[in-house]
N, CA, C and O of each residue as an XYZ file, in Angstrom:
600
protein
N     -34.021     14.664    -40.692
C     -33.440     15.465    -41.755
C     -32.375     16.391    -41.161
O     -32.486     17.038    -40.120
N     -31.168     16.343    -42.114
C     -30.185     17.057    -41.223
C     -30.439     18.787    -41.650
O     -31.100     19.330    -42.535
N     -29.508     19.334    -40.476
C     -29.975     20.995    -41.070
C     -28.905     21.816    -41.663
O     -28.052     22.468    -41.059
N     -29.056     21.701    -42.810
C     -27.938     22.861    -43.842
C     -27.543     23.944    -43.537
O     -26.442     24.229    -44.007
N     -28.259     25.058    -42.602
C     -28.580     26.071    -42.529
C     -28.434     26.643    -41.172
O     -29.343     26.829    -40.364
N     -26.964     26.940    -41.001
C     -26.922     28.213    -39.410
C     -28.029     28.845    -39.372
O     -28.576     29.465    -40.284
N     -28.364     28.686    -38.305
C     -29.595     29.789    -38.033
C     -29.115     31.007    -37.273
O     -28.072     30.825    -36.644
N     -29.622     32.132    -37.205
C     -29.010     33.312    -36.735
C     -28.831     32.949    -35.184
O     -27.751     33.219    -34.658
N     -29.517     32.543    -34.677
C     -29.174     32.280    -32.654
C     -28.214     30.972    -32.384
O     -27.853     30.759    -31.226
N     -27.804     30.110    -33.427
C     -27.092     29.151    -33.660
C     -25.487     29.330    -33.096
O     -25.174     30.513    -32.957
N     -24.782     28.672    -32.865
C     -23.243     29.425    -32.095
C     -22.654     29.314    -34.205
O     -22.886     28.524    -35.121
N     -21.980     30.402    -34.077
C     -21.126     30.418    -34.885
C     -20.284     29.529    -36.002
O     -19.109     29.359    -35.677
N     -20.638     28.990    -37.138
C     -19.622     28.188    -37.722
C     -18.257     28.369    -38.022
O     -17.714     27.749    -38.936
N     -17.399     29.558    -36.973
C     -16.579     29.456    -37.152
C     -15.151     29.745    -35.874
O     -13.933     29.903    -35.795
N     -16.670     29.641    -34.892
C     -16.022     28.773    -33.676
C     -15.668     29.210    -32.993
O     -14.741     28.750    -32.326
N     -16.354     30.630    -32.734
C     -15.659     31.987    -32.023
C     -16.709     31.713    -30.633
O     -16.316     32.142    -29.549
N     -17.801     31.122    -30.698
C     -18.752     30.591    -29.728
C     -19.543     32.011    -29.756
O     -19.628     32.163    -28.537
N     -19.954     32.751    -30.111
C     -20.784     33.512    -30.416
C     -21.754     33.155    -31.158
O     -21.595     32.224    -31.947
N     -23.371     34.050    -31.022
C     -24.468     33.740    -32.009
C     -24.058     33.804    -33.281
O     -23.093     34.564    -33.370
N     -24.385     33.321    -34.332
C     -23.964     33.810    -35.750
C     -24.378     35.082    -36.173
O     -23.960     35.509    -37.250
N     -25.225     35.825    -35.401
C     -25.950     36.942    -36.032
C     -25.354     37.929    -35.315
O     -25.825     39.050    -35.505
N     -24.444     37.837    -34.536
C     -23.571     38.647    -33.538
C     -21.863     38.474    -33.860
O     -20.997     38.794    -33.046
N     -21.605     37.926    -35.161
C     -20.659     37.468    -35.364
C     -20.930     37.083    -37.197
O     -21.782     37.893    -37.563
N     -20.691     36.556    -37.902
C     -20.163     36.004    -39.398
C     -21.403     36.633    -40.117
O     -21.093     37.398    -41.031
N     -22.614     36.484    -39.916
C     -23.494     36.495    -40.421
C     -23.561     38.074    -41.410
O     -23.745     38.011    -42.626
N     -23.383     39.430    -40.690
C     -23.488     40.225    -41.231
C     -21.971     40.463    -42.764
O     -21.934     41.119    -43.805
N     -21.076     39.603    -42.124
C     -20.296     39.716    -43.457
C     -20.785     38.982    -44.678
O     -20.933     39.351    -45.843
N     -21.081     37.344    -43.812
C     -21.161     36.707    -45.163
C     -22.638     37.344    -45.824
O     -22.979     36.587    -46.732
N     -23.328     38.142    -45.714
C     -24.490     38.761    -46.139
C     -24.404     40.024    -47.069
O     -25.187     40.234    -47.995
N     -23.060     41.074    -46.610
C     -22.923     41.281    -47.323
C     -21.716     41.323    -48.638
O     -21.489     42.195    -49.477
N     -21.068     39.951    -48.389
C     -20.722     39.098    -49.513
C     -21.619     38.764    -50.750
O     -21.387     38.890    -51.952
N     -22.559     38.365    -50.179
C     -23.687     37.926    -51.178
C     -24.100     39.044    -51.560
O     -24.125     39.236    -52.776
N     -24.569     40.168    -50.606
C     -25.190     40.999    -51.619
C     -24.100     41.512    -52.810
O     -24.349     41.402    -54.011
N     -22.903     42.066    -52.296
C     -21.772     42.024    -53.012
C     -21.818     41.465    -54.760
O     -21.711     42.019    -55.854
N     -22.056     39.962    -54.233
C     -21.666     39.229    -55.351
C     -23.082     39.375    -56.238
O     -23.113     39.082    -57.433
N     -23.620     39.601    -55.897
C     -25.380     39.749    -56.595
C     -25.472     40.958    -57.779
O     -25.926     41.012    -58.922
N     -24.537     42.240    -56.526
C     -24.894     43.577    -57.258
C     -23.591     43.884    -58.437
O     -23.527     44.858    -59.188
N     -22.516     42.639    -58.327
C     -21.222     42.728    -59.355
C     -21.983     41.478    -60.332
O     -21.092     40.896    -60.950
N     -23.019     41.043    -60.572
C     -23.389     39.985    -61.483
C     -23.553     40.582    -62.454
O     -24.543     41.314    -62.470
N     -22.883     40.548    -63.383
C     -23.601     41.178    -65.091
C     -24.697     40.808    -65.617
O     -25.286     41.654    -66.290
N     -25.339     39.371    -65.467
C     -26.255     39.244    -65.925
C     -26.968     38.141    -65.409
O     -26.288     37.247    -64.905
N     -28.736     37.962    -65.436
C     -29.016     37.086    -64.469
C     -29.333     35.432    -65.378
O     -29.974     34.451    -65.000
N     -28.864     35.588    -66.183
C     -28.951     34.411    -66.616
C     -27.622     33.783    -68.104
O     -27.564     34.239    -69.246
N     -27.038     33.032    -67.700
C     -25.706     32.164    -68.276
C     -26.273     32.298    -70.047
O     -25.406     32.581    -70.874
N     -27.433     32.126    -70.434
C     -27.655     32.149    -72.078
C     -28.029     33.482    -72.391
O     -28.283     33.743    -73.567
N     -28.135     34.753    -71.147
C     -28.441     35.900    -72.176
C     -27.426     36.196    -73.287
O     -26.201     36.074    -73.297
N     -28.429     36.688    -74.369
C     -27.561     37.446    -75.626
C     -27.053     38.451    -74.884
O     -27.410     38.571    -73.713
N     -26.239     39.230    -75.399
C     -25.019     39.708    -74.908
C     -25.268     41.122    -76.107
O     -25.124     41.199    -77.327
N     -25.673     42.046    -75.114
C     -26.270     43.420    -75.892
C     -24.963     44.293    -75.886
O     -23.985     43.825    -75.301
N     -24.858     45.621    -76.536
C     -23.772     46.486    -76.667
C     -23.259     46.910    -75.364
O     -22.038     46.987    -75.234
N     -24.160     47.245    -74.209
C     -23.787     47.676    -73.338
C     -23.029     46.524    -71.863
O     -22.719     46.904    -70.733
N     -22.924     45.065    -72.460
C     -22.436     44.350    -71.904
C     -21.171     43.980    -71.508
O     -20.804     42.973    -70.901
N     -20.552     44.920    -71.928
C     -18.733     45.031    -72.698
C     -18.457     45.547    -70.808
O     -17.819     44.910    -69.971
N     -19.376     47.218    -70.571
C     -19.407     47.879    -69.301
C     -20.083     47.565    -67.999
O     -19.749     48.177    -66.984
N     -21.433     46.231    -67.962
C     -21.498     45.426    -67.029
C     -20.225     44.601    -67.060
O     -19.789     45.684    -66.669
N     -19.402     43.946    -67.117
C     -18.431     43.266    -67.016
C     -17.034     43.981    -66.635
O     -16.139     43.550    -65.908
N     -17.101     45.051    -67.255
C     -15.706     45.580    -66.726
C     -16.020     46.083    -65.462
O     -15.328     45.743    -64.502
N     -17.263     47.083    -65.280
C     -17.386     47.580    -63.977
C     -17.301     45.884    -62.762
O     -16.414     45.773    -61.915
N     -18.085     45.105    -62.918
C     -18.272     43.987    -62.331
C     -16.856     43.853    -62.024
O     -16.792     43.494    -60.848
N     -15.932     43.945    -62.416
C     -14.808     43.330    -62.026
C     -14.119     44.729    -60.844
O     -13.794     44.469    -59.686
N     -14.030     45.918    -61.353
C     -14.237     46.694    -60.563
C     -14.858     46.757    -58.955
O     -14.406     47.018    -57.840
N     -16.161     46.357    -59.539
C     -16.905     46.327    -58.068
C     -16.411     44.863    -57.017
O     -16.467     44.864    -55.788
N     -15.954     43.728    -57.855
C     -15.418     42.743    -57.064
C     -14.457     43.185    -56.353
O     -14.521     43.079    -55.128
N     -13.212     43.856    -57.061
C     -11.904     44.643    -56.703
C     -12.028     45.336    -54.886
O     -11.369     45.073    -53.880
N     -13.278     46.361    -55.149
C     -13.106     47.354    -54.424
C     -13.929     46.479    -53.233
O     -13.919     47.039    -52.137
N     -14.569     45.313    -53.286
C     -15.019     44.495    -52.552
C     -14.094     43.914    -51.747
O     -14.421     43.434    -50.662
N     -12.926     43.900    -52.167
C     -11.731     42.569    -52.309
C     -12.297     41.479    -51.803
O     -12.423     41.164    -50.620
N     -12.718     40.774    -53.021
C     -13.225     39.706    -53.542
C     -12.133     39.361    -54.809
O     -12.374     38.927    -55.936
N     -10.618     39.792    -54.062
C      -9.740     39.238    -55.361
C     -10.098     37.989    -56.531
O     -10.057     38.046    -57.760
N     -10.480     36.793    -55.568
C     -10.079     35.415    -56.549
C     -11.096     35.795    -57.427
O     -10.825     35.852    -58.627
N     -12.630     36.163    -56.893
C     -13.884     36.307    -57.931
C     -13.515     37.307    -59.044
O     -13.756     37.307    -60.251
N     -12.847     38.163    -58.234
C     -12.235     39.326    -59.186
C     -11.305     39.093    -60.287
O     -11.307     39.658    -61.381
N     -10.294     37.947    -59.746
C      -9.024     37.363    -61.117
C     -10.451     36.447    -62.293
O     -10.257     36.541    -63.505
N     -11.619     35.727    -61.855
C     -12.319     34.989    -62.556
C     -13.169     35.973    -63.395
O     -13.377     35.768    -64.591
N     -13.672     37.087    -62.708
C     -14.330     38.076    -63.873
C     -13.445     38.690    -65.356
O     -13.720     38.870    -66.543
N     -12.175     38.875    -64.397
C     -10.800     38.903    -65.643
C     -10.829     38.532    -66.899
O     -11.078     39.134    -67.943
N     -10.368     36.821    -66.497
C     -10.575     36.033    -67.422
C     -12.007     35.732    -68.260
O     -11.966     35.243    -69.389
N     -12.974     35.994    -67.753
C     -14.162     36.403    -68.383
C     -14.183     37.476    -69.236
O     -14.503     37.283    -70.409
N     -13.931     38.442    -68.896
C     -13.860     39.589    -69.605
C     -12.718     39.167    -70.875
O     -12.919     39.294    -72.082
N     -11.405     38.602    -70.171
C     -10.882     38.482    -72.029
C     -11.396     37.705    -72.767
O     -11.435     37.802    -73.994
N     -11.872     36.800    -72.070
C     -13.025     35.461    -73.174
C     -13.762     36.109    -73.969
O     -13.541     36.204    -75.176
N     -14.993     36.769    -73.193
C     -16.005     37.402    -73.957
C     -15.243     38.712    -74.919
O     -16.017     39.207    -75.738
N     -14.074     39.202    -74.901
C     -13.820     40.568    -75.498
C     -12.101     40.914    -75.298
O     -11.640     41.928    -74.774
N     -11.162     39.512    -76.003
C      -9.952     39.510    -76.229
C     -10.005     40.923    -76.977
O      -9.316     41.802    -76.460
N     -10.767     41.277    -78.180
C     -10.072     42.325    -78.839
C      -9.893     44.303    -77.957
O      -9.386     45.368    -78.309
N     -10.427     43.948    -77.105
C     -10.656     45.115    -76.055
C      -9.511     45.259    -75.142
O      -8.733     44.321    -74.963
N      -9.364     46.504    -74.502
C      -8.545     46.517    -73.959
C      -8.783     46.628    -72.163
O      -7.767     46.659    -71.469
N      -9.924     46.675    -71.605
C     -10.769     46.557    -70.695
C     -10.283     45.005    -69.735
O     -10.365     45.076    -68.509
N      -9.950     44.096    -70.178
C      -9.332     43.087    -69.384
C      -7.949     43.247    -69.301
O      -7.360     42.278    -68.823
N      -7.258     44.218    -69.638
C      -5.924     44.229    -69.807
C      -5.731     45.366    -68.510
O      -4.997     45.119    -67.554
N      -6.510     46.645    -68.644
C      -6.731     47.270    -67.622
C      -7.132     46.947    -66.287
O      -6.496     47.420    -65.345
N      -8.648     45.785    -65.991
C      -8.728     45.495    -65.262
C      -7.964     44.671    -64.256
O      -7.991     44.852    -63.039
N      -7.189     43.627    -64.982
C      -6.040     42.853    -64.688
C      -5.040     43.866    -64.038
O      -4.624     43.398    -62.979
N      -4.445     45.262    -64.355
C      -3.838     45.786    -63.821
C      -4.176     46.398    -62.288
O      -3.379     46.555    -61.364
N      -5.809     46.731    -62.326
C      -6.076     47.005    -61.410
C      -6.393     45.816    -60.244
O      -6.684     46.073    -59.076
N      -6.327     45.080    -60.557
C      -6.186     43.744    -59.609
C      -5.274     43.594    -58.927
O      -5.375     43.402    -57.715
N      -3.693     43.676    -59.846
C      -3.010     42.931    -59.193
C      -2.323     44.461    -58.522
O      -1.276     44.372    -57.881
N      -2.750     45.346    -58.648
C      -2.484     46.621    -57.996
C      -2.972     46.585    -56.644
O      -2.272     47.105    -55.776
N      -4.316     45.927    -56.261
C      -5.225     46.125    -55.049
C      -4.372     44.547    -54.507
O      -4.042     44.527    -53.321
N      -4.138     43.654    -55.117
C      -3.121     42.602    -54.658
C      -1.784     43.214    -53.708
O      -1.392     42.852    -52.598
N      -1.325     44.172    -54.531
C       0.289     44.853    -53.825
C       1.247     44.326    -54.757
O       2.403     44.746    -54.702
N       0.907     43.432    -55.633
C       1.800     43.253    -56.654
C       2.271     44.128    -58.089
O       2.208     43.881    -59.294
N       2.821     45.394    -57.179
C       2.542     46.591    -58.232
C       4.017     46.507    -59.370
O       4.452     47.590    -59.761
N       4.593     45.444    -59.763
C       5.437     44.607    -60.618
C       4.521     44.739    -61.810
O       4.295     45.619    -62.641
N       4.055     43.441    -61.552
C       2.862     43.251    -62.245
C       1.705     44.216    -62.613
O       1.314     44.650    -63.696
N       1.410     44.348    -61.695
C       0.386     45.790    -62.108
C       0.839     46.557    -63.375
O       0.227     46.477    -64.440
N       2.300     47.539    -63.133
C       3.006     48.070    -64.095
C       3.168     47.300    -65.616
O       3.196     47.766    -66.755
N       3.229     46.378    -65.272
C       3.871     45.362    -66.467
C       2.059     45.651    -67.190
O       2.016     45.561    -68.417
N       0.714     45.966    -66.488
C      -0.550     44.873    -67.212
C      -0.863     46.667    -67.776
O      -1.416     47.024    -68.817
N      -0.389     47.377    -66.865
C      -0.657     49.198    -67.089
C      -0.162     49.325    -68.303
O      -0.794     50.055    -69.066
N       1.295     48.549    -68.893
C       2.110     49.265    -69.728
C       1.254     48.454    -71.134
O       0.862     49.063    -72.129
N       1.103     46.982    -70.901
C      -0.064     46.374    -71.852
C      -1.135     47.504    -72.522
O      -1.166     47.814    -73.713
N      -1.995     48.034    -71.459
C      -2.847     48.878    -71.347
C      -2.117     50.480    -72.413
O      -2.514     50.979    -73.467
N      -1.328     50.723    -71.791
C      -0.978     52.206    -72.842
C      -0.763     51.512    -74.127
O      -1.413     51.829    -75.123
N       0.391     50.297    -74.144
C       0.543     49.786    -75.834
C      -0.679     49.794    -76.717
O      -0.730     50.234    -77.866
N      -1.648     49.249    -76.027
C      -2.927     49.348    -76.577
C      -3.813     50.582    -76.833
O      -4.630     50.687    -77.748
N      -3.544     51.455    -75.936
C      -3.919     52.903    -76.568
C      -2.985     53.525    -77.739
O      -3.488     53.829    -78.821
N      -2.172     53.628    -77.586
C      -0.888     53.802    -78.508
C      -0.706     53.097    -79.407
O       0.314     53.276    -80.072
N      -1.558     52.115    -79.733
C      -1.156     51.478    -81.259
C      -1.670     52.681    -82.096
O      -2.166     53.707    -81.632
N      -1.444     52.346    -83.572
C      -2.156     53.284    -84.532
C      -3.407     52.698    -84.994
O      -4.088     53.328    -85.804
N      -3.932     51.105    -84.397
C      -5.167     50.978    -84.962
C      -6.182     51.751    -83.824
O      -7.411     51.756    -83.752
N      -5.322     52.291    -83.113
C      -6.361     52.513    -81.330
C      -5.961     53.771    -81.495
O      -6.988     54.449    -81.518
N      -5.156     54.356    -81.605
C      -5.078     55.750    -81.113
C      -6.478     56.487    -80.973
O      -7.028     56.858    -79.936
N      -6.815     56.577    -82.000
C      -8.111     57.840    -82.471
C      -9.150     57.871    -81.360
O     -10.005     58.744    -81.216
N      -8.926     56.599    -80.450
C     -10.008     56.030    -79.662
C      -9.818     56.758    -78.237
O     -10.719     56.682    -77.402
N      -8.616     57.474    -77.974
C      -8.348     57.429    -76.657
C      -7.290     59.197    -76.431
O      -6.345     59.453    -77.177
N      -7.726     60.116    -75.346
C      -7.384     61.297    -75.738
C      -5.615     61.025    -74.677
O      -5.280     60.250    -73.782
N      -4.919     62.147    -75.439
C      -3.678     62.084    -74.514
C      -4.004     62.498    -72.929
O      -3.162     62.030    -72.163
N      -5.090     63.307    -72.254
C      -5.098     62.884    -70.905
C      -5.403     61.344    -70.437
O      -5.291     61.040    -69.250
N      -5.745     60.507    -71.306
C      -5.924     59.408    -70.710
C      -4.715     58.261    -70.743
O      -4.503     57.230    -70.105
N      -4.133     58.865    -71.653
C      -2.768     57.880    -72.012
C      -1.895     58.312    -70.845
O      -1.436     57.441    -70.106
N      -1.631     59.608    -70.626
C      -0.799     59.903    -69.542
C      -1.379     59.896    -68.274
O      -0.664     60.404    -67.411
N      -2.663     59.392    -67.832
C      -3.342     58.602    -66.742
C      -1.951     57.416    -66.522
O      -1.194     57.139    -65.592
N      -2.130     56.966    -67.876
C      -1.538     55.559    -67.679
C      -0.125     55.601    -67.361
O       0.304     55.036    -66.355
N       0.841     56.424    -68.394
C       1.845     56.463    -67.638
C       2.029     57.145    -66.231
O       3.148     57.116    -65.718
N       1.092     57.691    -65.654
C       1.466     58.137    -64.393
C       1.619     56.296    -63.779
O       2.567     55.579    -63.457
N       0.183     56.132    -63.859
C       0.187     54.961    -63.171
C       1.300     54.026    -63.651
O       1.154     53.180    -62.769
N       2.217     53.595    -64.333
C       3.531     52.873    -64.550
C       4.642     53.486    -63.656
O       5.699     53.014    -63.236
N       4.062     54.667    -63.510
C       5.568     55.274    -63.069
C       5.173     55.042    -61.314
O       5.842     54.727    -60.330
N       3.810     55.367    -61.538
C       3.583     54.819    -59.638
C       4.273     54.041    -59.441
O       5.468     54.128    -59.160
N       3.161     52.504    -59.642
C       3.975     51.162    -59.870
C       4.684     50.550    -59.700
O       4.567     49.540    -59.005
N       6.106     51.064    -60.494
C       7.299     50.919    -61.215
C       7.866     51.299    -59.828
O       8.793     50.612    -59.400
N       7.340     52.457    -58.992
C       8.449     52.939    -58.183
C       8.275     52.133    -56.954
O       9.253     51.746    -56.315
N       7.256     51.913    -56.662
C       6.493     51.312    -55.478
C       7.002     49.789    -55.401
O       7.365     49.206    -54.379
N       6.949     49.281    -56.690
C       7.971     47.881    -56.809
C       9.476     47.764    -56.528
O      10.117     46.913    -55.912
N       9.926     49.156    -57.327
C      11.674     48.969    -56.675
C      12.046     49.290    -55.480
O      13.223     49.265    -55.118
N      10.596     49.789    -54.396
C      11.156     50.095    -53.340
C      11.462     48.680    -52.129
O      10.592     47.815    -52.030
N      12.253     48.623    -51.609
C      12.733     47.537    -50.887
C      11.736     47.160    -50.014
O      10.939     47.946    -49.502
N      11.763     46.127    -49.861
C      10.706     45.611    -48.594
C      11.148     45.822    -47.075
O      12.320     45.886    -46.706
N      10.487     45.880    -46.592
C      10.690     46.232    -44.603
C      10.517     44.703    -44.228
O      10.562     44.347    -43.051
């Protein structure tokens, strides 16, 4: 039977010739825990309670600050699936492609984000310190993008 499974005194699968437990092991470990403690929910058919809107946005958050980008662009798109009418994937998306360096984009998903506070079906929802959160953050952004590259 073949063996699936590096074992911790095993040389390295990634070829550095070190033990694995002296080397990969403690990252990819806490990857997993990572990805465990950003899971919204432990099972694919739960009903989907009120407070599920904020496991999911934080989740994408906690992938972010993980940088666990790609898992992080897939919670995204999750989040607008489950809750297009929200504005929580529009934000998070900004903060993605912000921790990316693509602060173009970022600006462009920020300014999404204020339109959506600033409509008149949204206003009532959202106080002017938080709107001008947002334009700070456009104007970050915005500047950080036109600055020339080195």
């Amino acid at each position: 039977m073949a063996k699936n499974k590096t074992g911790r005194n095993d040389p390295c699968p990634c070829g550095s010739k070190k033990k694995y437990k002296r080397c990969c092991l403690r990252r990819i470990e806490q990857e997993q825990h990572t990805r465990q403690q950003a899971s919204p929910v432990d099972a694919p058919d739960l009903v989907l309670e009120e407070d599920d809107l904020d496991k999911f946005s934080n989740r994408v958050v906690h992938l972010i600050n993980a940088n666990l980008f790609d898992e992080a662009e897939t919670a995204c798109h999750e989040l607008r699936q489950r809750y297009p009418e929200m504005h929580d994937w529009i934000d998070r998306t900004a903060m993605l492609h912000e921790a990316r360096g693509d602060h173009a984009l970022a600006a462009d998903f920020y300014r999404r984000t204020l339109a959506y506070m600033e409509d008149p079906a949204n206003v009532d929802g959202f106080d002017e310190d938080g709107r001008q959160y947002y334009r700070d953050k456009i104007r970050q952004m915005q500047q950080l993008a036109d600055q020339p590259s080195s």
